[in-house]
MOPAC internal coordinates of N, CA, C and O (Angstrom, degrees):
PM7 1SCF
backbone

  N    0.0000 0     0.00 0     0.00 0    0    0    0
  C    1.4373 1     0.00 0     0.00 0    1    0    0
  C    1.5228 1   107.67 1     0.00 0    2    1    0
  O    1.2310 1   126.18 1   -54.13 1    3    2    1
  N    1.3055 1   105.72 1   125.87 1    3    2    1
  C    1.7208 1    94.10 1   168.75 1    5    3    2
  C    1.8322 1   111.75 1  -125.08 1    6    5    3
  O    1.2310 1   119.69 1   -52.86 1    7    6    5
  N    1.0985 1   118.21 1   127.14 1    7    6    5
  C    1.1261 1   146.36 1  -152.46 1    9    7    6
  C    1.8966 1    98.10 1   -81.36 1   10    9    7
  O    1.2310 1   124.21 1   -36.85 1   11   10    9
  N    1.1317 1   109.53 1   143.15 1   11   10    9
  C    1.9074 1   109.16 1   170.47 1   13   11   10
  C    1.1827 1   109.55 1   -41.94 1   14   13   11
  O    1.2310 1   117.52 1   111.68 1   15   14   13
  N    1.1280 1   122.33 1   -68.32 1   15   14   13
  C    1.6801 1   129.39 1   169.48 1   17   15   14
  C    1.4742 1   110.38 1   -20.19 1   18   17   15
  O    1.2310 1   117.04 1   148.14 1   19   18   17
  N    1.4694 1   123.24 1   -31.86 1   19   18   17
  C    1.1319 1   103.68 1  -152.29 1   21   19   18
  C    1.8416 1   133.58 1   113.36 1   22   21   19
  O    1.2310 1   133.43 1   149.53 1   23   22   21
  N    1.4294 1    91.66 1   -30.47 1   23   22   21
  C    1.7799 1   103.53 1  -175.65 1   25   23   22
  C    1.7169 1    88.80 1   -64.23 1   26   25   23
  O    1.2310 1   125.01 1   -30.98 1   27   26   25
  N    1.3146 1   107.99 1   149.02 1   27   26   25
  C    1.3547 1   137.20 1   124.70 1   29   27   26
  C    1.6988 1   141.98 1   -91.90 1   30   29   27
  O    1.2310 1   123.54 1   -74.21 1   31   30   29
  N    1.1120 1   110.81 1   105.79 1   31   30   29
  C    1.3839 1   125.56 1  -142.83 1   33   31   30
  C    1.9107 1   104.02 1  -120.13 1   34   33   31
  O    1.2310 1   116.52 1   -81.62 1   35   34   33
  N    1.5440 1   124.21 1    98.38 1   35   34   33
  C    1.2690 1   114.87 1   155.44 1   37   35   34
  C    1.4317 1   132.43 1   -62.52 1   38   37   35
  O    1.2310 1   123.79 1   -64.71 1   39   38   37
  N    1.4799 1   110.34 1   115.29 1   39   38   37
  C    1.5286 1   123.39 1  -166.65 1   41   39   38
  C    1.8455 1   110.97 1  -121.07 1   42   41   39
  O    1.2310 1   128.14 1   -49.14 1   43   42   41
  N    1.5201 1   101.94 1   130.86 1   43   42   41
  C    1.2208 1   101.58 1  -173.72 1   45   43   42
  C    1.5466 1    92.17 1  -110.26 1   46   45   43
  O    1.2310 1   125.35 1   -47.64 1   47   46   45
  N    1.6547 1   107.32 1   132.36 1   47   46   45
  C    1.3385 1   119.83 1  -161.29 1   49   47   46
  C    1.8262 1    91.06 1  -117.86 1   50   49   47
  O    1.2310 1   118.16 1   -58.02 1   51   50   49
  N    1.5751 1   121.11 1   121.98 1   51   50   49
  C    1.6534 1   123.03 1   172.68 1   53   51   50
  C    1.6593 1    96.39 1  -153.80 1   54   53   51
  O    1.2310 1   127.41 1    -7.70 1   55   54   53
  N    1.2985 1   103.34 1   172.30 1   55   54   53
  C    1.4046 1   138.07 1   160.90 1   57   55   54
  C    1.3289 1   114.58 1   -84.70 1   58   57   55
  O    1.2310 1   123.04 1   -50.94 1   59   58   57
  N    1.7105 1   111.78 1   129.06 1   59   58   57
  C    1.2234 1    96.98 1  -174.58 1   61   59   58
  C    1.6109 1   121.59 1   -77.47 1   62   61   59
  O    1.2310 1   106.14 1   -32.82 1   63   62   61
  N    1.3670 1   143.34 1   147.18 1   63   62   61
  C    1.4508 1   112.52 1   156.34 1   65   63   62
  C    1.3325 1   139.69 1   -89.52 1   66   65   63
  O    1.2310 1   118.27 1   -18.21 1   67   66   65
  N    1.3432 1   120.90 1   161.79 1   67   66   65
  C    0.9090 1   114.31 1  -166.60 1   69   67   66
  C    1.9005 1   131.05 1    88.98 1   70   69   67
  O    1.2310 1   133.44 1   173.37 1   71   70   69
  N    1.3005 1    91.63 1    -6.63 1   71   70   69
  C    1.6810 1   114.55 1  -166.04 1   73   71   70
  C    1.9660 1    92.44 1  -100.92 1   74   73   71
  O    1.2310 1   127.99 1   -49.57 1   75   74   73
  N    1.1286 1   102.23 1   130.43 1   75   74   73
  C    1.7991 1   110.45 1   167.41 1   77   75   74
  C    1.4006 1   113.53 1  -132.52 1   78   77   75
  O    1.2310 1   116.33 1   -69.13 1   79   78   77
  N    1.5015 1   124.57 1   110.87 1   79   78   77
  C    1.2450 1   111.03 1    22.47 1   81   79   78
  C    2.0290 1   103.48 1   -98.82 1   82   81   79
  O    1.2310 1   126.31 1   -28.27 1   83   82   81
  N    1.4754 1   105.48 1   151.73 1   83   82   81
  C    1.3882 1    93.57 1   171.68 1   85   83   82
  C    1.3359 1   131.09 1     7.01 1   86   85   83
  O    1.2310 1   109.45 1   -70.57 1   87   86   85
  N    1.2293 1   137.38 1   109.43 1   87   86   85
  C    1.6781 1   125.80 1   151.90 1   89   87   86
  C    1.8287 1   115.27 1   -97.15 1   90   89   87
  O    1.2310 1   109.66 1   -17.79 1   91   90   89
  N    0.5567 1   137.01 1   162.21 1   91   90   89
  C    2.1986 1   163.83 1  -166.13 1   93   91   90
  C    1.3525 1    88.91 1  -125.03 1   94   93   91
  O    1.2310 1   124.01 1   -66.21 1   95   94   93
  N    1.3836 1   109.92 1   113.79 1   95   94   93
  C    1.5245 1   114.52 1   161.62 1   97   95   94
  C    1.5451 1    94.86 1  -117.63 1   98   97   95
  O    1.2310 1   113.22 1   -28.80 1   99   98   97
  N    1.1256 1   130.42 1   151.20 1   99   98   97
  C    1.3666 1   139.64 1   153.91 1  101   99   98
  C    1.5088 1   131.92 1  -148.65 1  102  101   99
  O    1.2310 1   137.81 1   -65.90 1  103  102  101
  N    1.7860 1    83.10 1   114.10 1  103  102  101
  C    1.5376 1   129.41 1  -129.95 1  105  103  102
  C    1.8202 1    94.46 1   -85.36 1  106  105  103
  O    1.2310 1   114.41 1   -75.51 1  107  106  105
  N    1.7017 1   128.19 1   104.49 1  107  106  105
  C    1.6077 1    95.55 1   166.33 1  109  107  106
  C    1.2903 1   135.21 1   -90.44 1  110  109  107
  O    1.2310 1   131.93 1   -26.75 1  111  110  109
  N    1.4758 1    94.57 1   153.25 1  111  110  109
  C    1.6577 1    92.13 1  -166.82 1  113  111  110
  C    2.0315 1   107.30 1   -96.75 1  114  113  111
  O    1.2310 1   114.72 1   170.35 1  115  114  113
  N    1.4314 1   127.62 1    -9.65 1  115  114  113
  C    1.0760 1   127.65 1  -174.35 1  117  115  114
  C    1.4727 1   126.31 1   162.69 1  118  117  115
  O    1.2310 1   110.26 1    -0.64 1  119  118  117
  N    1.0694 1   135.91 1   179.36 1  119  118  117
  C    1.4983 1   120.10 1   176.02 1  121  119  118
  C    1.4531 1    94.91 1  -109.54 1  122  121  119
  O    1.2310 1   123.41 1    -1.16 1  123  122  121
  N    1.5389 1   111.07 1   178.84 1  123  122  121
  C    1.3857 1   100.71 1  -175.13 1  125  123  122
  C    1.5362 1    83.70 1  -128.11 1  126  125  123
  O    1.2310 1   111.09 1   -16.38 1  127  126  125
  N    0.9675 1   134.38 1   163.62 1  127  126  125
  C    2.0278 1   127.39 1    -9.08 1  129  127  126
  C    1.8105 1   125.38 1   -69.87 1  130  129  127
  O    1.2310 1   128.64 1   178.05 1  131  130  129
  N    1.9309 1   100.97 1    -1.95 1  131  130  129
  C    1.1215 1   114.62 1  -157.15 1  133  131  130
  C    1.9568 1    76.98 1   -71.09 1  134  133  131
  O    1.2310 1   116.03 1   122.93 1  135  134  133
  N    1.1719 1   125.15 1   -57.07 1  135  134  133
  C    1.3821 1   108.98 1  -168.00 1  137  135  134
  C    2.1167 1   110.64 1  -108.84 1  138  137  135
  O    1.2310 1   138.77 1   -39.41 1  139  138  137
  N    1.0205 1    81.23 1   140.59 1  139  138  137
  C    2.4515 1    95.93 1  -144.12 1  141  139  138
  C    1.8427 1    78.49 1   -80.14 1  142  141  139
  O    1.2310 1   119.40 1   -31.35 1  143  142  141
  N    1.5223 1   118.76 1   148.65 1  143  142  141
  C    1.0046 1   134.06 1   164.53 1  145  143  142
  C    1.5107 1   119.37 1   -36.06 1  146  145  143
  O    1.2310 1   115.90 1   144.12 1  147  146  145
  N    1.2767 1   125.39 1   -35.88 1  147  146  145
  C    1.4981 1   142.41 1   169.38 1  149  147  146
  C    1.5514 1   107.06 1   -57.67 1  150  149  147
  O    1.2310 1   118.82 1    94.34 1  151  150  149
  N    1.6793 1   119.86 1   -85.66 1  151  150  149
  C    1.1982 1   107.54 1   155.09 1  153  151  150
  C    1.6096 1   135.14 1   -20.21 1  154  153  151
  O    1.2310 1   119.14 1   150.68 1  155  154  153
  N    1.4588 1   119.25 1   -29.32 1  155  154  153
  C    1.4267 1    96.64 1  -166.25 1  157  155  154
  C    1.3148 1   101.63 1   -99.13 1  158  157  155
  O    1.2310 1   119.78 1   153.43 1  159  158  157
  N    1.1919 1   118.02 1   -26.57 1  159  158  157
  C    1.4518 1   130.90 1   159.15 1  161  159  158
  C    1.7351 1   128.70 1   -36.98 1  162  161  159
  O    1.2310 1   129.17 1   137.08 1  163  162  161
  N    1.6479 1    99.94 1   -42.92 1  163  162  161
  C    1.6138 1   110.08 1   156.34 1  165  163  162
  C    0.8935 1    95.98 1   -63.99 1  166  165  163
  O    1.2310 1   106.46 1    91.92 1  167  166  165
  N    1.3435 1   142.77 1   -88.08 1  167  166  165
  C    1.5488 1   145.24 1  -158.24 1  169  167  166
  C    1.3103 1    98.55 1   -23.80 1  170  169  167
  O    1.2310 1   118.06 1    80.78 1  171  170  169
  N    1.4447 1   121.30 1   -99.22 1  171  170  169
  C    1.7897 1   125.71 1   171.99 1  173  171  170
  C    1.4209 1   125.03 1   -14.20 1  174  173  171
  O    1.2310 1   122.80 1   150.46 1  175  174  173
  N    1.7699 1   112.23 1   -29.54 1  175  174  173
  C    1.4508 1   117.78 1  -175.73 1  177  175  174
  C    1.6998 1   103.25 1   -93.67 1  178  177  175
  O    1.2310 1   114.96 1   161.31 1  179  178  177
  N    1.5431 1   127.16 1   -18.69 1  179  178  177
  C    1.5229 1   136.93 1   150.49 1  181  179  178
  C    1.7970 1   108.65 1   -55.65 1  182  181  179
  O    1.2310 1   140.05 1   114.81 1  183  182  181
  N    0.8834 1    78.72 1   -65.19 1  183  182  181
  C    1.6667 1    95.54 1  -172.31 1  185  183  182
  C    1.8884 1   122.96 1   -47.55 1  186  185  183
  O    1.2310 1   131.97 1   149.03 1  187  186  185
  N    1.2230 1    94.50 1   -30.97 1  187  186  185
  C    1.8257 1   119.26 1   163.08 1  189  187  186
  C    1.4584 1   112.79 1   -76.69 1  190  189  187
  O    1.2310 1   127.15 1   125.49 1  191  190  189
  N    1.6368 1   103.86 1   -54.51 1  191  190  189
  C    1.8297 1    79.41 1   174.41 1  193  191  190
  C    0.8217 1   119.04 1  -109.26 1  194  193  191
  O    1.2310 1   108.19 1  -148.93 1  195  194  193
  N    1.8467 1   139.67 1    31.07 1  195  194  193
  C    1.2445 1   109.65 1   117.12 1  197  195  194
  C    1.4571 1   145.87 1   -72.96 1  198  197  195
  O    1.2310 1   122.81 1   178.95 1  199  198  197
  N    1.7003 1   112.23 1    -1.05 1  199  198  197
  C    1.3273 1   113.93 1   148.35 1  201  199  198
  C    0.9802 1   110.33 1   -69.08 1  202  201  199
  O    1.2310 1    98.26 1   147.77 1  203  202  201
  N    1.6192 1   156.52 1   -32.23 1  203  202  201
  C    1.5966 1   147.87 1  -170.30 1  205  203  202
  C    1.6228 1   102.65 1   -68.67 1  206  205  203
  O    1.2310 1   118.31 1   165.98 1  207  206  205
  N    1.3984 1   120.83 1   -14.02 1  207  206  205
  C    1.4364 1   139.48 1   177.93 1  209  207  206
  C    1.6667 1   123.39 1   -96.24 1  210  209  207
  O    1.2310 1   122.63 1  -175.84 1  211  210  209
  N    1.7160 1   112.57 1     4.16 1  211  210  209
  C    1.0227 1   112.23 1   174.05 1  213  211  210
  C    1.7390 1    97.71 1    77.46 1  214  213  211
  O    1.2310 1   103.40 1   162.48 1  215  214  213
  N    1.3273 1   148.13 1   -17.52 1  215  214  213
  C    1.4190 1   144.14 1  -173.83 1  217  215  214
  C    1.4734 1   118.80 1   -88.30 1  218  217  215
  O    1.2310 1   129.27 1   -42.91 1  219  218  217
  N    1.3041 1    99.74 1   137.09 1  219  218  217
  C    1.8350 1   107.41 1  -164.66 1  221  219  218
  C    1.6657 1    82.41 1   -82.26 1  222  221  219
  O    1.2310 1   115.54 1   -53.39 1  223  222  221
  N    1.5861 1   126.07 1   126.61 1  223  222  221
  C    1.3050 1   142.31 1   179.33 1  225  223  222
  C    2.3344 1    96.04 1   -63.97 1  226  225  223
  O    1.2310 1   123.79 1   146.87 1  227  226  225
  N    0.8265 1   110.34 1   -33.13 1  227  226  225
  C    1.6403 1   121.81 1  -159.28 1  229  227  226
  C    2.0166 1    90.89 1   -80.14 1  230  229  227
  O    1.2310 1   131.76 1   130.87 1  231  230  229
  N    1.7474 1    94.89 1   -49.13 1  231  230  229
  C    1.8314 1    86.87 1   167.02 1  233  231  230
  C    1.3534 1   136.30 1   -66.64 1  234  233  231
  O    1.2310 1   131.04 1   131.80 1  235  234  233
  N    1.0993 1    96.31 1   -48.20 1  235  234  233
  C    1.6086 1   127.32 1   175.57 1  237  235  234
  C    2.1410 1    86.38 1   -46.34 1  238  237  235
  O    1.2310 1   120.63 1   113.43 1  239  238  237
  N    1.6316 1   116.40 1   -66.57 1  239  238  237
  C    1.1944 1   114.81 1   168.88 1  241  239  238
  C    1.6451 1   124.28 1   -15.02 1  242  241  239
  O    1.2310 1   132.29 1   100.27 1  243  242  241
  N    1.1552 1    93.87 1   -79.73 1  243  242  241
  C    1.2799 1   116.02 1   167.50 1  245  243  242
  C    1.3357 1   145.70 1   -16.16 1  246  245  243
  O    1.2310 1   129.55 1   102.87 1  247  246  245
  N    1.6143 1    99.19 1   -77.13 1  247  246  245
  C    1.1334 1   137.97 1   153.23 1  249  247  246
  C    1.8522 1   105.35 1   -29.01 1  250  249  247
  O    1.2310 1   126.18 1   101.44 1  251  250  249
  N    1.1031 1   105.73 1   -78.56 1  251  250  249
  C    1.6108 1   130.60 1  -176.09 1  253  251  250
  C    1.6678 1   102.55 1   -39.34 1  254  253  251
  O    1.2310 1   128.88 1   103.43 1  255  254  253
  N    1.5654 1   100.49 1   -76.57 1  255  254  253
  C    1.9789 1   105.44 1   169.60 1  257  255  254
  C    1.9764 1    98.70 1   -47.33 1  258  257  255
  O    1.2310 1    99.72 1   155.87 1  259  258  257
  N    0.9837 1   154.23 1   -24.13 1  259  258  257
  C    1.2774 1   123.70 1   166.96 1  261  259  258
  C    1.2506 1   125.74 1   -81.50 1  262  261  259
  O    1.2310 1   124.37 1   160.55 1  263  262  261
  N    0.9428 1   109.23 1   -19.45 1  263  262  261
  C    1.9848 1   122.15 1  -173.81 1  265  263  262
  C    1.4097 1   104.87 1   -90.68 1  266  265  263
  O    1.2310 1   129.39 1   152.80 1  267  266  265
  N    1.3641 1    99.51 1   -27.20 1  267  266  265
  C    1.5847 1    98.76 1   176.62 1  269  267  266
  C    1.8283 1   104.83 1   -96.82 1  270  269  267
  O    1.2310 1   102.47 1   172.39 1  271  270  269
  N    1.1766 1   149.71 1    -7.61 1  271  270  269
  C    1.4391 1   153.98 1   102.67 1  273  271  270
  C    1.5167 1   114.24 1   -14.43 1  274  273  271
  O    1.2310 1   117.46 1   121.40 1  275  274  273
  N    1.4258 1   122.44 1   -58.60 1  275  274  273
  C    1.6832 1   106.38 1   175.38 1  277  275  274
  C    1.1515 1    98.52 1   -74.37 1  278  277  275
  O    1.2310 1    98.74 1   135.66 1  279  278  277
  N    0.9333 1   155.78 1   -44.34 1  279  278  277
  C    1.8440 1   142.13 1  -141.13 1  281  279  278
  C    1.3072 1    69.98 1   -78.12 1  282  281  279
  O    1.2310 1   106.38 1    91.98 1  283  282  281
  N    1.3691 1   142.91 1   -88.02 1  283  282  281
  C    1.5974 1   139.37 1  -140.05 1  285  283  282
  C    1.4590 1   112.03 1   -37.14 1  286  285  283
  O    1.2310 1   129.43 1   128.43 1  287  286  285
  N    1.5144 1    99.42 1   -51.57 1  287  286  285
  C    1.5047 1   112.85 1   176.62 1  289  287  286
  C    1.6551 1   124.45 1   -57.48 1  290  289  287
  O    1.2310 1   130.94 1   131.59 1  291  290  289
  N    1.7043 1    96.50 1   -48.41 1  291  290  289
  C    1.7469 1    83.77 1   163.89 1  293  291  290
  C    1.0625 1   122.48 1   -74.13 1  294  293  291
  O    1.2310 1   106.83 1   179.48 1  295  294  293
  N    1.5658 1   142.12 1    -0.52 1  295  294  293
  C    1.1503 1   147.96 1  -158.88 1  297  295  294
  C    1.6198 1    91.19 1  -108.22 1  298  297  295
  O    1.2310 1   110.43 1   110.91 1  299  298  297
  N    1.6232 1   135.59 1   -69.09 1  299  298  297
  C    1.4750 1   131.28 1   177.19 1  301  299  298
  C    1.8237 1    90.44 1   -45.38 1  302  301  299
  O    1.2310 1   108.70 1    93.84 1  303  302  301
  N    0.7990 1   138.74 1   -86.16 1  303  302  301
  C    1.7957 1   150.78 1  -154.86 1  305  303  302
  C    1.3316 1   103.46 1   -66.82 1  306  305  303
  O    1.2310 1   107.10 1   178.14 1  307  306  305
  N    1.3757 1   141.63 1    -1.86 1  307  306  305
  C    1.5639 1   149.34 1   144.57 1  309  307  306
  C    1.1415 1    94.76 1    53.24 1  310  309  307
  O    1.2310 1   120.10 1   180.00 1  311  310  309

């Protein structure tokens, strides 16, 4: 996606599951050049099978940035 500004922006475009009726989330994965066509391509190839797994890629997101937030926290607060 490239934005008026100018940004170039890797965007992962799906349906959510499990959602009725259908929702379109579109999920970003990075700006570019900071993340190289190769990289975003892994990303997208993660991002597929955890849809082949029934898992919303944006929760699964989520999920991950909080768990990785407590470890920091028990780790600063020992």
């Amino acid at each position: 996606m490239i934005k008026p500004s100018g940004a170039k922006l890797w965007r992962f475009n799906y349906y959510q599951p499990f959602s009725s009726p259908r929702k379109r989330v579109l999920l970003g994965v990075g700006k570019y050049p900071d993340i190289s066509l190769s990289q975003a391509r892994k990303v997208r190839g993660e991002f597929l099978s955890l849809l082949a797994q029934n898992i919303d890629p944006q929760q699964y997101r989520q999920q991950q940035s909080a768990e990785e937030q407590e470890r920091l926290l028990f780790w600063v607060n020992g």
